[in-house]
Structure formats: C-alpha cells, structure tokens
N, C-alpha and C positions, 0 to 999 in steps of 0.2 A: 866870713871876714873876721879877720882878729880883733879884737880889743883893746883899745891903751891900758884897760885893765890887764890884759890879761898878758901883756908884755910885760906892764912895771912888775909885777906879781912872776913873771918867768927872770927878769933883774934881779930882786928881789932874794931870790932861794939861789940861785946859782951861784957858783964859786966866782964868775966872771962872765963877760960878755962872750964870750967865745964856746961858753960851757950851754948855751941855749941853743934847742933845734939841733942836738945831736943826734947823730945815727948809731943804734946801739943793735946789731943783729938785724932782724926785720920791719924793726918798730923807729923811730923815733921820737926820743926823749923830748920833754919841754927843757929838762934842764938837768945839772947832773952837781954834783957838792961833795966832795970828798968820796966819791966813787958812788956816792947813794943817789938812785934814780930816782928823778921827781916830777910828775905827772897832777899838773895844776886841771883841774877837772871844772867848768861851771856846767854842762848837760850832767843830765843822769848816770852815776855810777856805772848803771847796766853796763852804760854804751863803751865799757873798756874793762868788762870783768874777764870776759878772756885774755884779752894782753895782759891784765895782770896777773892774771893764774900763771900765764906763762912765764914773764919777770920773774915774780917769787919764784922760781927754782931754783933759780941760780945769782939771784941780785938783791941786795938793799934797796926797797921802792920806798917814795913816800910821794901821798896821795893827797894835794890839795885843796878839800872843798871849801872854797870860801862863799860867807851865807852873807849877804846882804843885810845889817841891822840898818842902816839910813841910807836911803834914798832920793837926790833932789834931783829933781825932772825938769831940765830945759828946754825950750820948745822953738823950732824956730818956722819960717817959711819956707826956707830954701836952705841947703847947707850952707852958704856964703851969706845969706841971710841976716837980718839981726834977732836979735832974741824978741820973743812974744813973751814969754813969762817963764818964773822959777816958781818951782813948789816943793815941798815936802810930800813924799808919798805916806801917807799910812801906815802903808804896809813895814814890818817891822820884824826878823828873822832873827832867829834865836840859834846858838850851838844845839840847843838840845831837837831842833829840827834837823841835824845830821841821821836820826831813827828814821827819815823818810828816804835817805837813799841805802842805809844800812840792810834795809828787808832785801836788797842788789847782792848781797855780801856774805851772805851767814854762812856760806861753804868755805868764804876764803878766810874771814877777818874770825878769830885771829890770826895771825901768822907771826912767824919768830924775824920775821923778814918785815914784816909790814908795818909802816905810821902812816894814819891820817893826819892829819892838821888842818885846822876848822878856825880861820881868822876871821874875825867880825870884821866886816867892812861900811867904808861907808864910801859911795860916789855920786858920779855927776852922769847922766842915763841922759845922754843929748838925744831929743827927737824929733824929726821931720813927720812931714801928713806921708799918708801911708802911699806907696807906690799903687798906681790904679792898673788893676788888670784885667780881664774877660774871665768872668766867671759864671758858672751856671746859678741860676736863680737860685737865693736862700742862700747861696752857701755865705759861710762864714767871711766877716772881711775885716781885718786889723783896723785896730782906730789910729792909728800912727806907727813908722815907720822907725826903727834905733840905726842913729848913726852913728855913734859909738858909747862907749863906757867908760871914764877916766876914775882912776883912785885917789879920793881924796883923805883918806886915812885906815891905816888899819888900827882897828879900836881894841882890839885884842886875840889871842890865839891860844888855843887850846889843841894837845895833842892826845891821841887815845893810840893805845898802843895791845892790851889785855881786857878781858873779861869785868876785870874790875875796875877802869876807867869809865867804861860803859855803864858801872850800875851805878858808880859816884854822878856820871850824868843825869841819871834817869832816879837818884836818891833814893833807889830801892832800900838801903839799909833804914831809912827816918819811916816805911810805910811798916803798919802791925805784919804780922806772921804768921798764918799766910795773909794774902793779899790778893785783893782781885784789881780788875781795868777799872771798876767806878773809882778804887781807893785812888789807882795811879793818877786818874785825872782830875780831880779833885786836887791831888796832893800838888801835881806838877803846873794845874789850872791849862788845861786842857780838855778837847774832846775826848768822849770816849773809845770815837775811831781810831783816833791820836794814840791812844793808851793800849789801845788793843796791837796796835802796830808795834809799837814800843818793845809791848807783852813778847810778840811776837818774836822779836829780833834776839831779846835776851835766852828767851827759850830756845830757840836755834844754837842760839851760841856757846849754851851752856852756864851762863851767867844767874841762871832760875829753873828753876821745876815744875812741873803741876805737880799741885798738892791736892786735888780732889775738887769737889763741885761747895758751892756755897747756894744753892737756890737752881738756877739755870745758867749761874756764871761761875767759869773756870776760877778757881785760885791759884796762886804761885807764892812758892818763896824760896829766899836767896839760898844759891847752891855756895856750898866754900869754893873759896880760892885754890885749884890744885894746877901745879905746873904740868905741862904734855908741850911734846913735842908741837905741837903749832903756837903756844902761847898760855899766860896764867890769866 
C-alpha cells in the first residue's frame, strides 16, 4: 500500500502531477523532472539495484532515500477510530545512516549518471492493533499494524553525487592517517559494526585504501580524488 508519504514526496520532486507513475521502457518511474528519473526508495536499496544498473545506461536517475529523523506515533482503535495517544519515537535517523544501504551499491554508485538524495524527515506513522492471523506457535507477531505515514516536514536534504561526498559524510579527512574502524566510531560516535560497514563502503568505492594492519585491525586512509569514467 502506498503512503501519503510517499505520494507528497513523488509531488514534491516531479515537474508536475502528470510527471508521477510514468511508464519509461519496462519499468516505471515514481516520477520524472527535467527528463532526470526519480525513484523515491523507503525498503532496501537492494530491492532495485538492478533496475538501476539498467537506467544508468542510458538515463539521468536520482534516488531518493529518505531517513526518518522524527517520528510521532498515533494510535488509534479502529481506522475511523479516535485517537488513544501521540508520542514521540526515540528512535532518531541520521544522513550518515545512508552507509547502511550504501554496502547495496558499491558496483554502481559512483556513476556519472547517478544522485542520491537523503532528506531528513519528520512524520506522523498512524497505527492500528496489529491484524490477527493463524499462525504456527512462537512465530513472530507484530505489536501493531501502520495505516499510514503522512509528512510533516522535510528538515533537510542532502545530495551525494562522488567519492568525495561520501568521505565529507563519513569525515574521513578530520580522522589521523591511516586510520582504523575503532578511530571511525569514536570519531562519528558510533558502533564499531557501524564503522566497519562504513570502512567497508568507502573501500569498495574507492574513496580509501588499506594501509596495512595496526594490532589485529585493518587501517585505511584517504585515496585522492581522481576523475574516471563512473565518477570523482
């Protein structure tokens, strides 16, 4: 089911109403802007690395993940219901959690073809008690059901485009030289899994190097910026 999010958000980037839920080839588009294709993503990257590999051949894509920084959670009884209570979630999402869907990407991103864009949001995550189904003992079962997602702001947006947006992300230039994952999480006030993934992304992409061993942990440090054909 769609989202009020994820309509105002396909409004939002399009040229016009008429410019969303295009048919481009075999795919369809969420939305399209000056000929540049725009694929508003909230699941997993993975789940459209192919389609994108294929866009990029031949098109301007722009990809965007928007990450949740505020969250108020409405609750109701029934959808027509009234409200039981609002709260603030906790949980709290940052740009620099784009490195989690990034490890999806590192064959394609860069590309001379490709933008992400990573807007801070903040919405309203309406939810019902969870649909009751037959299920085999133990298994797992939702504490509540979402009936939808509206936007109540976008708080900010950031675009990465190169090798070197990515390390301005991840602030590799402020970390010594070389550098290991303890430095990165530390630095960025993260997990160390967090920082290994990170580690990860950048080294694929070319944006770092290993530089040798420190003890039993890998070091990295920053490779220069050189232009090639997929991106600098």
């Amino acid at each position: 089911m769609e989202t009020s999010l994820h309509r105002t958000l396909k409004l939002h980037y399009a040229e016009s109403e008429d410019a969303t839920e295009v048919r481009h080839g075999a795919f369809r588009i969420d939305a399209v802007h000056s000929g540049e294709l725009i694929e508003i993503q909230f699941a997993s990257l993975s789940s459209i690395r192919n389609k994108l590999a294929t866009l990029l051949e031949t098109d301007k894509v722009r990809i965007v993940k928007p990450i949740v920084a505020r969250r108020r959670i409405i609750r109701q009884k029934t959808a027509d219901g009234p409200i039981i209570s609002r709260r603030l979630s906790p949980k709290r999402g940052q740009t620099l959690d784009l490195f989690e869907e990034l490890v999806y990407l590192t064959q394609i991103f860069p590309h001379p073809n490709l933008t992400i864009d990573v807007p801070l949001v903040s919405v309203e995550e309406w939810r019902l008690p969870p649909v009751q189904r037959k299920s085999r003992r133990g298994r797992f079962r939702p504490k509540h059901s979402v009936k939808d997602v509206v936007l109540e702001e976008i708080l900010s947006s950031r675009s990465f485009r190169t090798r070197a947006d990515l390390k301005r992300l991840a602030e590799v230039n402020k970390l010594p030289q070389p550098f290991d994952t303890g430095q990165l999480a530390k630095h960025l006030d993260r997990r160390r899994d967090v920082a290994q993934r990170i580690a990860y992304v950048l080294r694929n992409i070319g944006a770092v190097e290993e530089a040798g061993k420190r003890g039993n942990a890998r070091t990295y440090r920053s490779r220069a910026t050189r232009t090639s054909k997929r991106a600098a």
